[in-house]
N, C-alpha and C positions, 0 to 999 in steps of 0.2 A: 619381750613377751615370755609369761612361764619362765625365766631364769631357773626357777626352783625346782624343774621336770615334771614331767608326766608319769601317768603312773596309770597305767592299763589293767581293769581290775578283771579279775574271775571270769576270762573269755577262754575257749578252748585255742590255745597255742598251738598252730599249724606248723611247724620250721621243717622242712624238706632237708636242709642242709646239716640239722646237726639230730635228725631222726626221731624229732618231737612232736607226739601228737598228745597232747594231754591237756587239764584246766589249769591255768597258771595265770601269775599276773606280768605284768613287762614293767619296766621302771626306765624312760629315760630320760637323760641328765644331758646338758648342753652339745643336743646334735647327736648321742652316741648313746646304744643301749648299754646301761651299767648293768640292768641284768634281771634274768626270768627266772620266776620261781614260783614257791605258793605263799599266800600269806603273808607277801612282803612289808605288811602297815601301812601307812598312809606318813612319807616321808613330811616334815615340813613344807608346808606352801606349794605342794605338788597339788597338778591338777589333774583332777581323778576322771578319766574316761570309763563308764562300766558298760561291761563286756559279756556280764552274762546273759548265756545264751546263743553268744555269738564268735566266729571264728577270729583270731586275730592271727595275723601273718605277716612274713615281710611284707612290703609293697609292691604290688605288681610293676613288672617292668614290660613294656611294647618295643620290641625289636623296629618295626617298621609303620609308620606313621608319614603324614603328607600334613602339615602347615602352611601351608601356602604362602608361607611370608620369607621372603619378599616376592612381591610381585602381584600377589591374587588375595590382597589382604582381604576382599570380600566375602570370600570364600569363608578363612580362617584366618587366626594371626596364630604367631606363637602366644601371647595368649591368651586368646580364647582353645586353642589345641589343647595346655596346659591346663586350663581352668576342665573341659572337658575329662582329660586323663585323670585329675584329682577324684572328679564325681565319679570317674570308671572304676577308683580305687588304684589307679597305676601311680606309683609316684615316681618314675623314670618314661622317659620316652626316646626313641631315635629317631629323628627329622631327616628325611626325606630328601635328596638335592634336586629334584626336578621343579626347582624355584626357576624367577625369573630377578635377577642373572641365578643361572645355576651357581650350586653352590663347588664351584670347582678352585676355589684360591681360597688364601687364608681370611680376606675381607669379611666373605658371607658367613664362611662360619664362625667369626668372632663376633659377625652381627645378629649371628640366630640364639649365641650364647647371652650376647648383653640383653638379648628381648626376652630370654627366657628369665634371668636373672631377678627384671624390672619386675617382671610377673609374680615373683616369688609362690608359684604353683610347683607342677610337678616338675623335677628336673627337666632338662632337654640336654639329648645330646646329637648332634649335628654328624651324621655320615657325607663325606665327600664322596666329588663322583671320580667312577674311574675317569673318566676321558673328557679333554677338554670340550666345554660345552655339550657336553653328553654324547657327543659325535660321533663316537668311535674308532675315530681315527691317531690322535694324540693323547697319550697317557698324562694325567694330571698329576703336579708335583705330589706323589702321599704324602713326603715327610715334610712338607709344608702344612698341610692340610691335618695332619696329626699333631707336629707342633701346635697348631693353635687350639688343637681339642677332638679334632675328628677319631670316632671311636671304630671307625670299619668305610670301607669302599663302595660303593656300587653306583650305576650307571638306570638302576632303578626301572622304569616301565620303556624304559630303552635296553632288550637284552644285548652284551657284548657281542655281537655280529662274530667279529672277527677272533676264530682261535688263537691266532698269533697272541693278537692285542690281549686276550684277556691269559694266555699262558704268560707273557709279559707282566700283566696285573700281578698272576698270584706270586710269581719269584717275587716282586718287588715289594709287597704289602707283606709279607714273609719276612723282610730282615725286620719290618715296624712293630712285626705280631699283632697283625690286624688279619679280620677277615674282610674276603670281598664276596660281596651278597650280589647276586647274579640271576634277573628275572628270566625265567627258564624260557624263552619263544623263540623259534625257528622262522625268523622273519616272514622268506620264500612261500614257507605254506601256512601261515597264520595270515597272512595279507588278503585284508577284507573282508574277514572275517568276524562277526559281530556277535556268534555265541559257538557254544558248542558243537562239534559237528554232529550230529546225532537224528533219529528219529523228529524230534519236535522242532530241528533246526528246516527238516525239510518240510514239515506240514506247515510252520510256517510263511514258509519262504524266504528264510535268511540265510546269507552263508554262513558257514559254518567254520569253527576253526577245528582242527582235528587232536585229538589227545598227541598223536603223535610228534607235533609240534612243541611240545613241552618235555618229552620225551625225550627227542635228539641231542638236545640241548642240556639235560639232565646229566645223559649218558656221556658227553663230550666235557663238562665244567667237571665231572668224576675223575674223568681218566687224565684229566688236565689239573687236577690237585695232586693224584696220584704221582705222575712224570713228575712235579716241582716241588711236593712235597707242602705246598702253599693251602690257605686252610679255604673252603670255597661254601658259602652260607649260601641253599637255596629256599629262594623265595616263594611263599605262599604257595605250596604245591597244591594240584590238584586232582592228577590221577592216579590210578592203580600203578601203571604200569610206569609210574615217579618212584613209587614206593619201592618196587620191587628191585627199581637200578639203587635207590639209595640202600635199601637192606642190604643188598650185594656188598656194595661199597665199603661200609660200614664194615663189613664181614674179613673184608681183605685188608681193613687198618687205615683205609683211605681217610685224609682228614675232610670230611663232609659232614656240617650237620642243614636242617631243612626245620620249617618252619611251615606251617596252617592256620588261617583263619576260620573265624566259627562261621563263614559264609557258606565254607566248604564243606564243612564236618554237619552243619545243621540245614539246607539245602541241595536242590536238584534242579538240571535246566529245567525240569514243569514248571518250575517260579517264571520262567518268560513268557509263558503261555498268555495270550491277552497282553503280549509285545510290550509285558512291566519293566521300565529302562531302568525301576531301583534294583532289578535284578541283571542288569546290564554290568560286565564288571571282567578284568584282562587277568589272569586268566578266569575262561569262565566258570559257567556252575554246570558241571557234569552230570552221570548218568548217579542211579545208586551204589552201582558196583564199585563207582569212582569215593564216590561219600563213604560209603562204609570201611573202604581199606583206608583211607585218610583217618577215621577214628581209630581203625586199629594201630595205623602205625603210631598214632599217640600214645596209644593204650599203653604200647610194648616196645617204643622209645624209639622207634625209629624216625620219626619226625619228634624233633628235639623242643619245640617249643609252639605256644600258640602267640601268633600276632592279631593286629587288627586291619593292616593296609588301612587304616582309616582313611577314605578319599573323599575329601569334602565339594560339593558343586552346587550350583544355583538350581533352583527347583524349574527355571528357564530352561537351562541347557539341558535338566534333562526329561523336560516335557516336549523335546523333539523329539521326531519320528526315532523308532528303536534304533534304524543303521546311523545316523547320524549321533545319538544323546551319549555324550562322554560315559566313559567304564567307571564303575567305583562307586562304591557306599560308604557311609559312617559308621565308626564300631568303636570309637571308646567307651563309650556309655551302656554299650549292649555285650562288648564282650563276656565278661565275668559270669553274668545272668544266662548267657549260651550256654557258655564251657557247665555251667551246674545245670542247667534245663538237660541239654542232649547229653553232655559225656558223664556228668555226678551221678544225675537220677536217673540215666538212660544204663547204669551200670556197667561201663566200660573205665572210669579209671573213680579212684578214691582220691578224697579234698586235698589227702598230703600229695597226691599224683598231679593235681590239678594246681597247687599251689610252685611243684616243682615245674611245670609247664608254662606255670604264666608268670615266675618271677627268677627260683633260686636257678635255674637252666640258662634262660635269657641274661642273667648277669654272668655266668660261666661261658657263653656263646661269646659274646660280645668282651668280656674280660672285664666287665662295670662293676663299680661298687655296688652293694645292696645282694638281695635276695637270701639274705640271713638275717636271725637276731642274734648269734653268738654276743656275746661281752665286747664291745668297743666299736661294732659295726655300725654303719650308720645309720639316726633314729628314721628311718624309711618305713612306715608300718601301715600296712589297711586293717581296717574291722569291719566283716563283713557279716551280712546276715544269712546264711543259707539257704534257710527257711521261706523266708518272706517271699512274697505273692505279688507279682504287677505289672501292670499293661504298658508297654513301651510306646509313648507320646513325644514326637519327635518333636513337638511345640515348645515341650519343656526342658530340652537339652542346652548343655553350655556351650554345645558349637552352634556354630554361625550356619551352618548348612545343617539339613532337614533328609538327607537325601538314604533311605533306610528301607529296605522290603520287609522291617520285622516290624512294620508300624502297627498299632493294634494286637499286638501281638498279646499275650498272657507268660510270663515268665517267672522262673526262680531264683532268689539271690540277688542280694546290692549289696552294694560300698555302703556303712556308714560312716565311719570318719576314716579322712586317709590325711596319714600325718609325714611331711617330707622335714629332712634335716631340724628333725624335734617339733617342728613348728605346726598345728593345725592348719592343714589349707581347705580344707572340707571336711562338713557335719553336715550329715543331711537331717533335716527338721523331717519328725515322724509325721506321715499323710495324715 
């Protein structure tokens, strides 16, 4: 397909990495950008994507994502995940090991690589877990797990309990130059807890989980990269008083960086109100004082990138009662259309800010190829529309699960074409 490259016409070039904001074209040739400029002609037998009007960027990248394959193909597969991240404009993703079997040997991640492969969508890259079977108790081979492709560690919606265990992790993922991504919960006081602990947890009679619980756990994965010197990626934060220990950190040289979804930055627990389980989700959705320093710390880099936890579930399991209905919404398809709804046009960061959050950062985090188009980088690219207007219909999504509190919604910005190693894997056909 296309042998003869693409060639991305008259779209405003967003590149965070080499300090481009301007109208130009992109020109790429087998997998690899040859190169941006203005006016480049129309190469021989290139096929021409036109652009104006519209943003063109690297491809976004998703730090933290859930595939459910193996094990809960229903759910999702790799993919449908994949086909998903293309329409979101992502063309990298990191997979999740709270599969079933976990992804803790080199088996499952060579078998999350081959499905992604089949797929020929947006990349996938497979994180292994820290500890065998997620357990917490035995540390999983990393440099097995890296060998076969694993691009970073974590133990995922199971926090590393034990300090040992996970000061253990980060020396060891240390000699690999990996990070270990560390879901911030203080087991003891988050137990049983089904949303935030707050005013609306008590009117309406749920437990609550308390901020502080994500907190302890913050403050402890800090001081435990610090002592080891080991690089420690926290997960989708969600309170103020997160921020405040990573700014610190940050401050003293610690190597920490942190990560937010748009559930957090564009939501409040009032979303529970009338006991809605697609607002049901670990950690939860806080107060506004929690939301508001979340976007600041986007704003002013202290949370280093936006993810999507994408958590795909059965419209069954989560039309049980709210303490029972599994945590977790879907967001590849809605992230993009967030980050420009709330943070673009809500005036807290600019498209190059935005472009540096949700691709050229996340590949700098995690050490991935992409999140540039310098000359020889790989042909990775979304065209997005900033502008454009539309109601989020979870009907018409390419994942497998529906499960979304921004249903109905009215938003700004989509993907039109996002193009992975040169090749088109999504054009969206105009409404």
């Amino acid at each position: 397909m296309n042998g003869h490259g693409i060639l991305i016409r008259g779209g405003r070039v967003v590149d965070p990495s080499r300090g481009q904001d301007e109208v130009a074209d992109v020109y790429l040739v087998e997998g690899r950008v040859e190169g941006v400029g203005r006016n480049l002609g129309t190469p021989d037998g290139a096929m021409v994507v036109d652009a104006r009007g519209q943003v063109v960027a690297p491809g976004l990248i998703d730090l933290h994502v859930h595939l459910r394959e193996p094990g809960q193909e229903d759910l999702e597969t790799v993919a449908s995940g994949a086909m998903a991240a293309a329409a979101g404009g992502f063309s990298a993703v990191c997979a999740m090991p709270n599969t079933d079997p976990v992804c803790d040997n080199q088996g499952v991640v060579g078998f999350v690589k081959a499905q992604a492969q089949r797929a020929g969508k947006a990349r996938v890259y497979p994180i292994g877990a820290v500890s065998l079977g997620q357990k917490g108790q035995q540390l999983a081979e990393f440099g097995e797990l890296v060998g076969a492709g694993a691009v970073a560690v974590s133990d995922d919606g199971k926090p590393v309990a034990s300090s040992h265990l996970m000061r253990t992790a980060l020396e060891y993922a240390r000699t690999f130059s990996i990070p270990v991504a560390d879901h911030c919960e203080e087991p003891t006081l988050s137990a049983g807890g089904v949303m935030h602990e707050g005013t609306i947890s008590t009117r309406l009679g749920l437990k609550g989980i308390p901020a502080a619980a994500e907190e302890i756990m913050v403050a402890r994965d800090i001081l435990l990269a610090e002592l080891t010197g080991g690089h420690v990626h926290l997960c989708h934060m969600s309170t103020r008083g997160s921020v405040d220990l990573i700014r610190r950190g940050k401050e003293r040289g610690v190597r920490v960086t942190a990560e937010a979804c748009p559930h957090h930055f564009a939501l409040t627990h009032e979303a529970c109100l009338g006991y809605d389980t697609n607002a049901k989700m670990n950690p939860p959705l806080r107060e506004a004082a929690d939301r508001d320093a979340i976007r600041e710390a986007l704003a002013d880099g202290t949370i280093d990138v936006i993810v999507t936890d994408h958590a795909p579930h059965h419209y069954d399991a989560k039309e049980r009662e709210f303490d029972d209905a599994p945590n977790g919404i879907i967001g590849l398809e809605t992230s993009l259309a967030l980050a420009i709804t709330e943070l673009v046009r809500g005036g807290l960061l600019s498209l190059r800010e935005l472009v540096a959050r949700m691709s050229t950062m996340p590949a700098r985090v995690f050490n991935l190829p992409g999140g540039t188009l310098a000359a020889g980088a790989p042909a990775d690219v979304v065209v997005f529309d900033p502008e454009v207007e539309w109601t989020v219909r979870p009907e018409e999504f390419h994942s497998r699960s529906r499960n979304t509190p921004f249903a109905g919604r009215r938003l700004f910005g989509r993907a039109t074409t996002t193009i992975v190693r040169g090749q088109v894997v999504f054009q969206r056909i105009s409404d």
